[in-house]
MIRORO-433282 format. One record per atom (N, C-alpha, C): residue number from 1; y negated, x, z negated; atom name; residue in three letters. Coordinates in nm, 2 decimals. Layout:
MIRORO-433282
    i       v       u       w  at   aa
  NUM       Y       X       Z  CA  ALA
...
END
This chain:
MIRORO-433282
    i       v       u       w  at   aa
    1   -9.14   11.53   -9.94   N  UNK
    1   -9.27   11.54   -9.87  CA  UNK
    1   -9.27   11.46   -9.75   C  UNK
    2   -9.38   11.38   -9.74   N  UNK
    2   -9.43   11.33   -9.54  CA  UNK
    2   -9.48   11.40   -9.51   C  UNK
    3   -9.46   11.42   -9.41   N  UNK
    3   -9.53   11.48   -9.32  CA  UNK
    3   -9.54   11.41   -9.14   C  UNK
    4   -9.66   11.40   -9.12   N  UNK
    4   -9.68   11.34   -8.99  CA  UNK
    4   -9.61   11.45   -8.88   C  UNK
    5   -9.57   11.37   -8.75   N  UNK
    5   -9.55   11.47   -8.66  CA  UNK
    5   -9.60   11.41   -8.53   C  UNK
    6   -9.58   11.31   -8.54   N  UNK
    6   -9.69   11.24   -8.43  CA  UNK
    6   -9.78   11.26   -8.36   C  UNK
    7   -9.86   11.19   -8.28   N  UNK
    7  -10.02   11.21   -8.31  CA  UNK
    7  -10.05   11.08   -8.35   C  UNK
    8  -10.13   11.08   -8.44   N  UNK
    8  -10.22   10.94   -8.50  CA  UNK
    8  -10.34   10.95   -8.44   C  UNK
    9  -10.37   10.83   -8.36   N  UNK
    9  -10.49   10.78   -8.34  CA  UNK
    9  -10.55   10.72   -8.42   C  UNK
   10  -10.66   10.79   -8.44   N  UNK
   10  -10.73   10.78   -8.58  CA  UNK
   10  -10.79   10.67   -8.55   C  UNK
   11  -10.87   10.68   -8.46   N  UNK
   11  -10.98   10.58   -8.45  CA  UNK
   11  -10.94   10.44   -8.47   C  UNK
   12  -10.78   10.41   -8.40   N  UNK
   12  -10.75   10.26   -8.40  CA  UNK
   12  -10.67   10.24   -8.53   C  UNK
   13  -10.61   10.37   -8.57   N  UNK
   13  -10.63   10.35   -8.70  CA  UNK
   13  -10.68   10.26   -8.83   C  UNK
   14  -10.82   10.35   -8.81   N  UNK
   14  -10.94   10.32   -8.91  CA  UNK
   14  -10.99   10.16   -8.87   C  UNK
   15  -10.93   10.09   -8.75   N  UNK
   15  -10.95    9.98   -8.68  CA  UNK
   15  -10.92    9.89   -8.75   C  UNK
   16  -10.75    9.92   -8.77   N  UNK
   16  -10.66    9.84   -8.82  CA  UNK
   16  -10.66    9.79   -8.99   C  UNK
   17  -10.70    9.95   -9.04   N  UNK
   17  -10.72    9.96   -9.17  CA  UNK
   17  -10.83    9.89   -9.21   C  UNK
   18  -10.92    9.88   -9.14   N  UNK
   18  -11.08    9.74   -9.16  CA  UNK
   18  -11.06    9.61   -9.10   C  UNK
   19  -10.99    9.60   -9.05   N  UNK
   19  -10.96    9.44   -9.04  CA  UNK
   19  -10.85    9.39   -9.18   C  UNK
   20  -10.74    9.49   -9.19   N  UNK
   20  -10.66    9.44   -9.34  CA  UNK
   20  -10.79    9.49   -9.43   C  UNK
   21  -10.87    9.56   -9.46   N  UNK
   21  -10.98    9.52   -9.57  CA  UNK
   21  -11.03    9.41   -9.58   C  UNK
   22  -11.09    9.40   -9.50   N  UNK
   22  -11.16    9.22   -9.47  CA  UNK
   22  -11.04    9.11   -9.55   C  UNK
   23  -10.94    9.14   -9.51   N  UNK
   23  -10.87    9.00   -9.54  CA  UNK
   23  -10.81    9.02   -9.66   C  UNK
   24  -10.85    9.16   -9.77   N  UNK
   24  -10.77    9.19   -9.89  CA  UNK
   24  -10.87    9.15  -10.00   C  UNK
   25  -10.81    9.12  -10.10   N  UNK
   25  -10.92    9.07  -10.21  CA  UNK
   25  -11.00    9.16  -10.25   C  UNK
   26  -10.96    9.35  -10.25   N  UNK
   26  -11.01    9.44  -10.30  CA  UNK
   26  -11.09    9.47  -10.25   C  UNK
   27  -11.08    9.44  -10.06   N  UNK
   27  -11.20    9.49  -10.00  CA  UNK
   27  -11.17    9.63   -9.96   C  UNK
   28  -11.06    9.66   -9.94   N  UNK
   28  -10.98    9.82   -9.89  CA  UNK
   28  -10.85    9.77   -9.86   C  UNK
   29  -10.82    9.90   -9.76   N  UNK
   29  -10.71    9.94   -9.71  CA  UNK
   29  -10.68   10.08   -9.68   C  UNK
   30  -10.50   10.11   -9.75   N  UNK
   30  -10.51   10.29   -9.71  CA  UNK
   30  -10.38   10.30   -9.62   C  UNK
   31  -10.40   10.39   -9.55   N  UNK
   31  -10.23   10.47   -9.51  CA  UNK
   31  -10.25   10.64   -9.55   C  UNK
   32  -10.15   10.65   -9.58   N  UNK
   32  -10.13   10.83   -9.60  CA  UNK
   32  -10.05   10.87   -9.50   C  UNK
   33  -10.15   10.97   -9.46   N  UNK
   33  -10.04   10.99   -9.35  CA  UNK
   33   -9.95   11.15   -9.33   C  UNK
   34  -10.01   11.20   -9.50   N  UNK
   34   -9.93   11.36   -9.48  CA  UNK
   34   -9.93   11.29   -9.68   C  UNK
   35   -9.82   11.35   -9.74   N  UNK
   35   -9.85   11.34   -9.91  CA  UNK
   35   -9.72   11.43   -9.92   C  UNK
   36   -9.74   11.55  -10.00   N  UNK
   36   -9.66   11.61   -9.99  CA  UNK
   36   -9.68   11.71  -10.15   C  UNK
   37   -9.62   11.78  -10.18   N  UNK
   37   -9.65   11.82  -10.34  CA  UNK
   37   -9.80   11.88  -10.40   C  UNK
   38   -9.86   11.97  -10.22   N  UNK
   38   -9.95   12.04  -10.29  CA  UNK
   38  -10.09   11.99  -10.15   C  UNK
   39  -10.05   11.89  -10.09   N  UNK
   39  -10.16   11.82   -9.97  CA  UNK
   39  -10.14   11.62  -10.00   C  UNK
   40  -10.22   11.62   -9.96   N  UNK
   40  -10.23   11.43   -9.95  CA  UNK
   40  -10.36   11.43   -9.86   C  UNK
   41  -10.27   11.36   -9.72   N  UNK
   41  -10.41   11.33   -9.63  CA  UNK
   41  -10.44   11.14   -9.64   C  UNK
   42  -10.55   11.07   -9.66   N  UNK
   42  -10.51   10.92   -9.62  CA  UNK
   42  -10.61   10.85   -9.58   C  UNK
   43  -10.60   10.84   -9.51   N  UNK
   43  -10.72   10.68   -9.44  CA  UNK
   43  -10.73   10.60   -9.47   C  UNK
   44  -10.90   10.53   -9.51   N  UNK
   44  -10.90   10.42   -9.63  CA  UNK
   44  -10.99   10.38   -9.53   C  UNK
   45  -11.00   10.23   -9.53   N  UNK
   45  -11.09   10.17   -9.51  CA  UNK
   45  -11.18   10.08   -9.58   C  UNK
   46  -11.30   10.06   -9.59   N  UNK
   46  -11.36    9.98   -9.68  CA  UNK
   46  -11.44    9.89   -9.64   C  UNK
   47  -11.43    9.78   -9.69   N  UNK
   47  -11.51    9.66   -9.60  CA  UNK
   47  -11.66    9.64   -9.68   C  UNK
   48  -11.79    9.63   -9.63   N  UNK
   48  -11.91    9.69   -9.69  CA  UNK
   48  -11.92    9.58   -9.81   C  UNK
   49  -11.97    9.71   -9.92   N  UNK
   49  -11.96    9.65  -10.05  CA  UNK
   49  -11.85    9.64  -10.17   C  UNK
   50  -11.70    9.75  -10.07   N  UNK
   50  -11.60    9.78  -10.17  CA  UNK
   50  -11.64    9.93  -10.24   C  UNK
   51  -11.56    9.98  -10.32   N  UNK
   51  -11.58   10.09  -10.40  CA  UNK
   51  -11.46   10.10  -10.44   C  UNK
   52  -11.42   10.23  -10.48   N  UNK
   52  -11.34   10.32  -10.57  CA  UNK
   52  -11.43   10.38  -10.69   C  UNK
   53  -11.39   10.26  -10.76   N  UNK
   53  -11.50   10.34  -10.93  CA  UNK
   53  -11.50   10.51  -10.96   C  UNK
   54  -11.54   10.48  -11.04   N  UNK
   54  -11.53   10.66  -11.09  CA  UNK
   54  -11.40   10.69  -11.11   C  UNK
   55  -11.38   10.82  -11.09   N  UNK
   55  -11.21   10.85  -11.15  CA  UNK
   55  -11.23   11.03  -11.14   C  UNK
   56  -11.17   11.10  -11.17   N  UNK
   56  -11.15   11.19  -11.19  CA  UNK
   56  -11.13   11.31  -11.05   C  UNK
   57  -11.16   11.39  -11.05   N  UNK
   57  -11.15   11.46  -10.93  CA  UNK
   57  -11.00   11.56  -10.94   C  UNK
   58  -10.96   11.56  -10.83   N  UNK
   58  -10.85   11.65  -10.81  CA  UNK
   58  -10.93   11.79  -10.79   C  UNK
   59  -10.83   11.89  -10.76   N  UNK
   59  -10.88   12.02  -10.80  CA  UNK
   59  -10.96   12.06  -10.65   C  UNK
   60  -10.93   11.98  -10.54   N  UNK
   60  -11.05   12.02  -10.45  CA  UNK
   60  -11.03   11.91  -10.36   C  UNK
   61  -11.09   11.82  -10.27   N  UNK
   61  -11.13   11.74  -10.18  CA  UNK
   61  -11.20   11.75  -10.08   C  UNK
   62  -11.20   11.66   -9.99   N  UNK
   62  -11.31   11.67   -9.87  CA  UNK
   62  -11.24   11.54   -9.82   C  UNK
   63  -11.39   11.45   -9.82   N  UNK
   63  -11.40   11.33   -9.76  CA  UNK
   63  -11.46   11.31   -9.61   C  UNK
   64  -11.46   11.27   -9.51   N  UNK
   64  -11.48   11.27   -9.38  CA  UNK
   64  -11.53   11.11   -9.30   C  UNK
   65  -11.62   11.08   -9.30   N  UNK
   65  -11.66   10.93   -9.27  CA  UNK
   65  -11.63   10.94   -9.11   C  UNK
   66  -11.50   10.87   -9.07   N  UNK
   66  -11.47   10.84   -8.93  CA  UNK
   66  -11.56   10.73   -8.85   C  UNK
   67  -11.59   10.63   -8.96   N  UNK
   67  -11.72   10.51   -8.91  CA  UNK
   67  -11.76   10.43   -8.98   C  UNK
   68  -11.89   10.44   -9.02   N  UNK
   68  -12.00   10.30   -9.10  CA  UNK
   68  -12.03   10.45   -9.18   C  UNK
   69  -12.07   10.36   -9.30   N  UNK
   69  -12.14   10.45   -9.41  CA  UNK
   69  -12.11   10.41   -9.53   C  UNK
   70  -12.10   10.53   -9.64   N  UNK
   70  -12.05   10.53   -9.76  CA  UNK
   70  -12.17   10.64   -9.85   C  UNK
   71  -12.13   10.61   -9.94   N  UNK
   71  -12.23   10.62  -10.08  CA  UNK
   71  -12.09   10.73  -10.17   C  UNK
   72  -12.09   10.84  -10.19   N  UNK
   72  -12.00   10.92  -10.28  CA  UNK
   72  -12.12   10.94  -10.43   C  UNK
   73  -12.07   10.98  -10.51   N  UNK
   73  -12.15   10.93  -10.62  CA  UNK
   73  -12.13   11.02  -10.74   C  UNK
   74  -12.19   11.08  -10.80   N  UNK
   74  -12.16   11.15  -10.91  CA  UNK
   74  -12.25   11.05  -11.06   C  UNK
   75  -12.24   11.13  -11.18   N  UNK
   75  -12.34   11.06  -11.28  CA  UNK
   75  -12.50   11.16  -11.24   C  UNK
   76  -12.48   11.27  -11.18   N  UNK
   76  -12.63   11.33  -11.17  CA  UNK
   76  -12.64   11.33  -11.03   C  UNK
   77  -12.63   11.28  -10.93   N  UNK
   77  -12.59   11.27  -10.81  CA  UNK
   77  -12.52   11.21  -10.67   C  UNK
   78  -12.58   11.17  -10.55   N  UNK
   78  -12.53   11.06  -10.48  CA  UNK
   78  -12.55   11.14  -10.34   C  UNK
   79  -12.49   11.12  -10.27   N  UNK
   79  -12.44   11.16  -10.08  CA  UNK
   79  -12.45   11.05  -10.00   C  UNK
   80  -12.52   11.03   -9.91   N  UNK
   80  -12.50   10.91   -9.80  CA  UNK
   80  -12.46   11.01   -9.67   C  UNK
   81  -12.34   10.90   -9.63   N  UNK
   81  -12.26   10.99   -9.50  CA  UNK
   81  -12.24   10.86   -9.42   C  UNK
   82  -12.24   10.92   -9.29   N  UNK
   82  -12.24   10.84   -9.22  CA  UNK
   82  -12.12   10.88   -9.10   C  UNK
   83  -12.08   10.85   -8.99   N  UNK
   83  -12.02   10.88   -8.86  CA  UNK
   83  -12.00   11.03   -8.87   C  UNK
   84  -11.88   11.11   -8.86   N  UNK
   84  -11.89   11.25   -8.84  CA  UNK
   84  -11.95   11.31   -8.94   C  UNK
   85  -11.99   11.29   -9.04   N  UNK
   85  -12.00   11.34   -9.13  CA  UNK
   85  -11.90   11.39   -9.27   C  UNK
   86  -11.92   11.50   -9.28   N  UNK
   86  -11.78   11.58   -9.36  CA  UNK
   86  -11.88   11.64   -9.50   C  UNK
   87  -11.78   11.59   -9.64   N  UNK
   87  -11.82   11.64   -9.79  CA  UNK
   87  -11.73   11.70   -9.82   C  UNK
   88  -11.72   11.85   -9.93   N  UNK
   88  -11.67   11.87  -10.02  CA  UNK
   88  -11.67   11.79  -10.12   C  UNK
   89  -11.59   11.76  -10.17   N  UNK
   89  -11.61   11.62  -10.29  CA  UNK
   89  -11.62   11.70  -10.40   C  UNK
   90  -11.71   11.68  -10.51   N  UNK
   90  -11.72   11.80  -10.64  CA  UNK
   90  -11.66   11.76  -10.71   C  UNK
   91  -11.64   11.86  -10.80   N  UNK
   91  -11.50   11.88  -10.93  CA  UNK
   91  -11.56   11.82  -11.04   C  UNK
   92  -11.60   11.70  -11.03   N  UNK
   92  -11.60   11.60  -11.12  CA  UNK
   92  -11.63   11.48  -11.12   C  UNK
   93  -11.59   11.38  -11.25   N  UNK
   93  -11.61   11.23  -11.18  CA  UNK
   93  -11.67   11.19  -11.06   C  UNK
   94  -11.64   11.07  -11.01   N  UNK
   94  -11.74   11.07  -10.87  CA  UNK
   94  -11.63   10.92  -10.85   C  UNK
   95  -11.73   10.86  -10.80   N  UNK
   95  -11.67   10.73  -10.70  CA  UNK
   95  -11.76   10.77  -10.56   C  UNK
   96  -11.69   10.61  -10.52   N  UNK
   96  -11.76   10.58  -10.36  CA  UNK
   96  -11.75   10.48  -10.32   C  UNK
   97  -11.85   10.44  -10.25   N  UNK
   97  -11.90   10.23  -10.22  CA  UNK
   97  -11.92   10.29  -10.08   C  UNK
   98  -11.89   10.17  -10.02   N  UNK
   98  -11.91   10.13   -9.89  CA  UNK
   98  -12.03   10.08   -9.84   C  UNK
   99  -12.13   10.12   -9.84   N  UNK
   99  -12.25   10.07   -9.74  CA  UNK
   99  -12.25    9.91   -9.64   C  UNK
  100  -12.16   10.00   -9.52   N  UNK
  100  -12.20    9.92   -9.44  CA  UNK
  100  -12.01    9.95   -9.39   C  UNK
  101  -11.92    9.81   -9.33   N  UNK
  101  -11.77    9.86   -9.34  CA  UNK
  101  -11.77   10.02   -9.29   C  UNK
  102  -11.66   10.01   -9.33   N  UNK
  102  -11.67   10.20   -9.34  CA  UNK
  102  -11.51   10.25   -9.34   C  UNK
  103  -11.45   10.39   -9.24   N  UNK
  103  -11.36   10.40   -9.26  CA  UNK
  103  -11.34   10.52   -9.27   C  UNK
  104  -11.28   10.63   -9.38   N  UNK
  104  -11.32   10.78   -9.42  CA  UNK
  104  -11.14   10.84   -9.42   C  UNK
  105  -11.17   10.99   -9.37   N  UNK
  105  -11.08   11.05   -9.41  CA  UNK
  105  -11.04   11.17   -9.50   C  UNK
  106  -10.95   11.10   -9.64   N  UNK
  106  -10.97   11.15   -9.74  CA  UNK
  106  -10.87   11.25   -9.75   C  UNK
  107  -10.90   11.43   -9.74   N  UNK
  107  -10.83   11.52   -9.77  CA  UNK
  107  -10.79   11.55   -9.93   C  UNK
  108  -10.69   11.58   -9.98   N  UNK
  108  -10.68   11.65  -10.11  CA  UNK
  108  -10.60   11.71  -10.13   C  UNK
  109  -10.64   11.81  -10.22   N  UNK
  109  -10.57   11.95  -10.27  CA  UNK
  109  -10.48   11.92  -10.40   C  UNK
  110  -10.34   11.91  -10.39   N  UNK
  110  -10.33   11.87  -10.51  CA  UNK
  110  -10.31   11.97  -10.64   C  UNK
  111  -10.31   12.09  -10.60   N  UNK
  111  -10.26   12.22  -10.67  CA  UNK
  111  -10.40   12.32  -10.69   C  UNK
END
């Protein structure tokens, strides 16, 4: 298991993680900063216009936009979050695009 003990400064962080977006072909960047058997915490950043297609939902989530704005996405269903803005992510397929650069903090349950 990781586990952080630090303190991470998020903000410069999510700083760092959007400048390596920009310069990655995918258009993202992550660090985890807790992953452990039954938690995974990780900061993604997305440079506007990236996405995580659909994929399957773990058994509970919460996504947290630290800055810009993102689009979370279901097939009956769509979220616009912005700054400070906190989702339960629902128990089924779901992606998420980047708006405008964007850098989110993605909780998950893995049990």
């Amino acid at each position: 298991m990781t586990t952080q003990t630090d303190v991470v400064q998020i903000s410069e962080l999510a700083a760092e993680l959007m400048t390596d977006a920009k310069q990655h072909r995918s258009r993202r960047s992550s660090r985890t900063l807790v992953a452990g058997s039954s938690q995974r915490a990780t900061v993604i950043g997305l440079a506007a216009g990236a996405e995580l297609s659909r994929h399957e939902s773990p058994p509970a989530a919460t996504v947290q936009v630290l800055s810009g704005s993102v689009e979370l996405y279901t097939t009956n269903r769509e979220w616009s979050l912005g700054p400070g803005e906190w989702l339960t992510v629902p128990v089924e397929r779901h992606g998420l695009r980047a708006v405008a650069d964007a850098a989110v903090l993605l909780t998950v349950a893995l049990r």
